[in-house]
N, C-alpha and C positions, 0 to 999 in steps of 0.2 A: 478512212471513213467512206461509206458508200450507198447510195439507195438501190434497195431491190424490192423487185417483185419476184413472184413467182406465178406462173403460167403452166397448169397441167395439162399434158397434151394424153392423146391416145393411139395405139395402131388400129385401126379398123380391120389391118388384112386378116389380123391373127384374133387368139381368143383375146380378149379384156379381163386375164386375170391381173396384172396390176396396171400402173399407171405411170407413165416417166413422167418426172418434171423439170422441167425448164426453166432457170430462176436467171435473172437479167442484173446488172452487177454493173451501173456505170461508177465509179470510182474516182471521188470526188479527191480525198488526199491521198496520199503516196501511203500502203497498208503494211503495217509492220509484217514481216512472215510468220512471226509465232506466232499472230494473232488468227491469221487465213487458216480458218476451219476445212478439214478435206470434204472433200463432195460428196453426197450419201447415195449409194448403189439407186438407180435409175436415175439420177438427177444430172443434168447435164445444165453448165453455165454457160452463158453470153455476157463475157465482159467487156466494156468498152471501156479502155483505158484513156487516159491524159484526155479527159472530156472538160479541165478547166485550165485555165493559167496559171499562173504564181501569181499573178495579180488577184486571184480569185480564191486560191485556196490557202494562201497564207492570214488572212483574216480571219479563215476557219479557224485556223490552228491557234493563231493570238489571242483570239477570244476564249476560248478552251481554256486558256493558261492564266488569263485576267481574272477573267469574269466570273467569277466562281469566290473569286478572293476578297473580291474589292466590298467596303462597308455598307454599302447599299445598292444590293443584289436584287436585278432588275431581271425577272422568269422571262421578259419577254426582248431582253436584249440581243440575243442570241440571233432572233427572229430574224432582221432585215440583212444580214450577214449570208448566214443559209441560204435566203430567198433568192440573192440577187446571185449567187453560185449554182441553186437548181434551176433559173431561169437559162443562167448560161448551159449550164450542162444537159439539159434538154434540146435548145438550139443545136447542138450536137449533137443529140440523137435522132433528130426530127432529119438530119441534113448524112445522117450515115445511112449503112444498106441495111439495121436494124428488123426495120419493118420488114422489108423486103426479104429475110430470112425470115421471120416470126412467118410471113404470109405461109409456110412453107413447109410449116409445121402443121398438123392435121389437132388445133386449139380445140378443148372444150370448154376450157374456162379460168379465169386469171384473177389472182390478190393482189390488187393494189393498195399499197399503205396509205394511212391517213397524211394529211398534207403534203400528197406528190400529188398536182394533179396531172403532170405529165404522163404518169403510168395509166391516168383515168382516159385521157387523150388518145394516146398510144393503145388503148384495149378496142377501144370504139372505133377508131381506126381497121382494129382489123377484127370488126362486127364479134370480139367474145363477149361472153357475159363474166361478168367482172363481180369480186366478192371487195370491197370494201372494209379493208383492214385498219380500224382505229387504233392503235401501238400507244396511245397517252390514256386507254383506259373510257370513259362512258364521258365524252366531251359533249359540249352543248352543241359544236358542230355535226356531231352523228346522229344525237338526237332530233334534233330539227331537219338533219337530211331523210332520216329514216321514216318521221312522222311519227316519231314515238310521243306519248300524250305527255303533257309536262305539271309537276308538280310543283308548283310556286311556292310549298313549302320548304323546297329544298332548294340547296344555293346552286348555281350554275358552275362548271367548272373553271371560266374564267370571267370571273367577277370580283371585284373586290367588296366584301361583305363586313356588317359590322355584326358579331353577334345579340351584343346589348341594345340594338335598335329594337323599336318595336314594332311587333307583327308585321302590321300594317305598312312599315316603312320598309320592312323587307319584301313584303309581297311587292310592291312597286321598285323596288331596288331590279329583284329578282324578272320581273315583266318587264325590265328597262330590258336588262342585257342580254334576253332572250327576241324581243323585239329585234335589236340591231344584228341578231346572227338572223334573224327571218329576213331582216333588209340585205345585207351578204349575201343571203341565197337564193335573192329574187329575181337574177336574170336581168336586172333595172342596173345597169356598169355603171350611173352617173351616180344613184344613191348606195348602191353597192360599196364604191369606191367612198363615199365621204360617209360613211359608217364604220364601214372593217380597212383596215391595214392590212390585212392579209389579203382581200380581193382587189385591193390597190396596188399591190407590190407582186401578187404571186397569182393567182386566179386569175385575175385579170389578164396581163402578159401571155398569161399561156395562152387561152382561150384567144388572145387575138395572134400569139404567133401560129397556131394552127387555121387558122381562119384567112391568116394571109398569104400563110404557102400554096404557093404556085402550084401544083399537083394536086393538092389536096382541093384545091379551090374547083377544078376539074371537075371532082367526084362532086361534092356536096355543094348543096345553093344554100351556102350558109351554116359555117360551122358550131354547134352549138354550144353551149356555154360548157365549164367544166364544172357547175355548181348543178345544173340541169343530169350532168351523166352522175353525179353523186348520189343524184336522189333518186335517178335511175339503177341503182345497182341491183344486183339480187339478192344481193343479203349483207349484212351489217354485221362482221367480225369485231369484239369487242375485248381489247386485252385487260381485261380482269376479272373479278370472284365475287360472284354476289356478297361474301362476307363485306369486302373491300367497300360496297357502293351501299344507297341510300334503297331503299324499298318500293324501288318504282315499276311499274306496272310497262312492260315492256312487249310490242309487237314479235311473230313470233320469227319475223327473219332480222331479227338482231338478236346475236348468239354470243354471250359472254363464252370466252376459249381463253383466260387466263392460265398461264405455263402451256400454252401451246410451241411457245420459243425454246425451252427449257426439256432437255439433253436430260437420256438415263446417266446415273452419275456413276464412273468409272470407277475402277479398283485405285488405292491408293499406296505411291511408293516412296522413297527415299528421296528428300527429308523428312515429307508431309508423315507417313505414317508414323514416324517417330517418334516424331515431337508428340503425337497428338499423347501417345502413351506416357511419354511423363510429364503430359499436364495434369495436374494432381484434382482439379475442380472442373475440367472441360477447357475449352476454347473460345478465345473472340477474337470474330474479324474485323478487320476496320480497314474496309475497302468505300474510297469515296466516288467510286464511277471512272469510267474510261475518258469519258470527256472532260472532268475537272480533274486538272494536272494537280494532282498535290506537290508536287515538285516547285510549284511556284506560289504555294499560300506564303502570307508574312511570318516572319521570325515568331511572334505573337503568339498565331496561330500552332505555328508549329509544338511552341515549350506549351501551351494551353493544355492541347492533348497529350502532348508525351508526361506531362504531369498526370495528370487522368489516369491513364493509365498505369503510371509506374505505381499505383494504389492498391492497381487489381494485382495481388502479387500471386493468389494462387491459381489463376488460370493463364493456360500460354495463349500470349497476343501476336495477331502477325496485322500486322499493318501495310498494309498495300499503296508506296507513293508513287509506282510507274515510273516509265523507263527515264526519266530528272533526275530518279533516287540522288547520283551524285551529286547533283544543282544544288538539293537539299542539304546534304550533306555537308557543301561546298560553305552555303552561304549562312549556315548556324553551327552557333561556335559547340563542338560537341556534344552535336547532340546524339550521335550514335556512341560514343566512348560514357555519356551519363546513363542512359539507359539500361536498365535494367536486363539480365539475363531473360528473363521470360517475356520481354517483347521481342519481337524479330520483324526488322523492317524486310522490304522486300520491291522488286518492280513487279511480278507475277503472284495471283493466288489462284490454284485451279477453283474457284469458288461455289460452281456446282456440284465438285465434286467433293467437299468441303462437305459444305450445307447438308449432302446426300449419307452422309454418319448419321447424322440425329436416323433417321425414318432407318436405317439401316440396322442400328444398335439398339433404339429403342423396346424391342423387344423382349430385348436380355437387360432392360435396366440398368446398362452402362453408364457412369457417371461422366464421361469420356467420350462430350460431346461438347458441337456448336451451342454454346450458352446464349449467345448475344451474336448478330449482325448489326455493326453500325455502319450507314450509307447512306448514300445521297437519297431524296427523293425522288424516284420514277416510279413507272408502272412495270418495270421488270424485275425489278429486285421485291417487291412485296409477295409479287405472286409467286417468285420463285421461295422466299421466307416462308410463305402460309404454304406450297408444297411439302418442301419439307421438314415443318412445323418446326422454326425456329424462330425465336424471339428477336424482331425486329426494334432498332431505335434511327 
């Protein structure tokens, strides 16, 4: 697991026909290797390794394997876990020679992702101008950073909503919990803090570990807030598709780039291309996210779905439990020896490369295609489904 930005620089001595980039890679747990994507011609990383403890990063990993499973799944549990891990892992960027090389670099301008504010710190730091990348999609946090105008008819992204209320008590629902992200981002620490949980735990912290470093203290009279450089960005990167979102009327430096993460999808070989041919009605995948371990859902869970599926008998299923597979295996009494021939468990799916048949065959009317994605909910698997027009569940 790891946060990055990316920072693209330029040569002035020569012509400006492209552009290297420089993407920054602190490394929060220990990265499997077949996971670590190669580097793409001009792009050059800076990674900072072993920037947490064990004490820090095995919470990550625990939570990953629980929380996902457990009967009343809490979206925001995950939250104070991570926090107190980027809190640490930025102390250790702030206190490495980081900057000191960025300085060094001839910057024109940097992505930072949504809920790092350390990468918003660290850009201001070293005076770029900074794009502000939302990765969870059109959040009520961007939009109130951006000043975009807000539509009370429509629900905020983290609110809990009742549909069957009426209007009126939506409209006030919906004015509450856009109110308390305005109070988050007012620059006011005392009500900031006893509104949001996040500029309690994560904004906060930051904005005062840069404010108390000794060097930094030097330069500026008065470090300013990380909710103050948010609304400062120059433009507002928004990972998803207007299909995806509600019809709201949007400023013109907030730029939906849904599948802007999302890889041309590669030729496919042995076993993948195989199978797909003697699937007799297409394929499904059932991939539940890199961060929920299926390897640890309950026995329940597990015969649930493999029930489910052993139904679908004319399409090949590959089911994706990651690298537990055995755990799984271990701890339900055969459920690989019940299973049916046309599912195929698996720790790996190349999944965009998968997905990338439909828009590929489509033309020739192959029946011999992704039918179905089932997967967890984020904003990168939708956009990468509405790419390449495959039916999501």
């Amino acid at each position: 697991m790891s946060q990055q930005s990316e920072i693209v620089c330029r040569d002035r001595r020569g012509h400006r026909l492209h552009h290297n980039v420089i993407t920054v890679k602190p490394i929060l747990i220990p990265e499997e290797p077949r996971l670590v994507k190669p580097k793409l011609h001009l792009v050059r990383e800076k990674t900072v390794k072993n920037v947490l403890p064990k004490s820090l990063y095995e919470p990550l990993e625990e939570i990953a394997k629980k929380l996902p499973w457990e009967d009343e799944y809490r979206i925001d549990a995950f939250d104070k876990v991570y926090w107190a891990a980027h809190n640490a892992s930025c102390y250790k960027i702030l206190n490495s020679n980081l900057m000191d090389t960025l300085k060094q670099e001839n910057l024109d301008i940097a992505i930072a992702y949504g809920s790092n504010p350390c990468q918003l710190a660290v850009t201001h730091i070293l005076a770029v101008p900074t794009i502000y990348f939302d990765l969870e999609g059109l959040t009520d946090e961007t939009l109130i950073a951006s000043g975009s105008p807000l539509d009370l008819s429509y629900p905020p992204s983290h609110c809990n909503t009742n549909e069957n209320d009426h209007i009126m008590m939506k409209f006030m629902r919906h004015s509450f919990c856009y109110l308390k992200e305005y109070l988050a981002q007012s620059e006011l620490p005392f009500i900031a803090s006893l509104v949001s949980e996040r500029h309690r735990l994560l904004d906060g912290p930051i904005t005062k570990m840069f404010a108390e470093d000794y060097t930094i203290k030097k330069r500026y009279n008065g470090f300013p807030d990380v909710d103050q450089l948010k609304r400062h960005s120059a433009a507002f990167f928004v990972n998803t598709d207007p299909l995806l979102e509600y019809q709201r009327a949007l400023p013109p430096h907030v730029i939906p780039v849904g599948g802007l993460h999302i890889d041309h999808p590669k030729p496919l070989f042995a076993p993948w291309n195989t199978t797909i041919e003697s699937a007799e009605e297409g394929m499904i995948i059932v991939s539940l996210g890199t961060q929920a371990d299926s390897g640890y859902m309950t026995e329940k869970q597990r015969l649930a779905i493999a029930d489910a599926l052993s139904k679908l008998t004319k399409y090949r299923i590959y089911w994706r439990i990651g690298p537990n597979m055995n755990r799984l295996l271990q701890t339900t009494n055969s459920l690989e020896k019940d299973l049916p021939k046309h599912i195929n468990l698996t720790t790996y799916i190349p999944q965009n490369d998968l997905l990338g048949i439909t828009t590929q065959i489509l033309a020739y009317c192959n029946p011999r295609k992704i039918r179905l994605l089932l997967s967890t909910t984020d904003y990168l698997r939708p956009n990468r489904s509405l790419l390449h027009s495959t039916p999501t569940f």
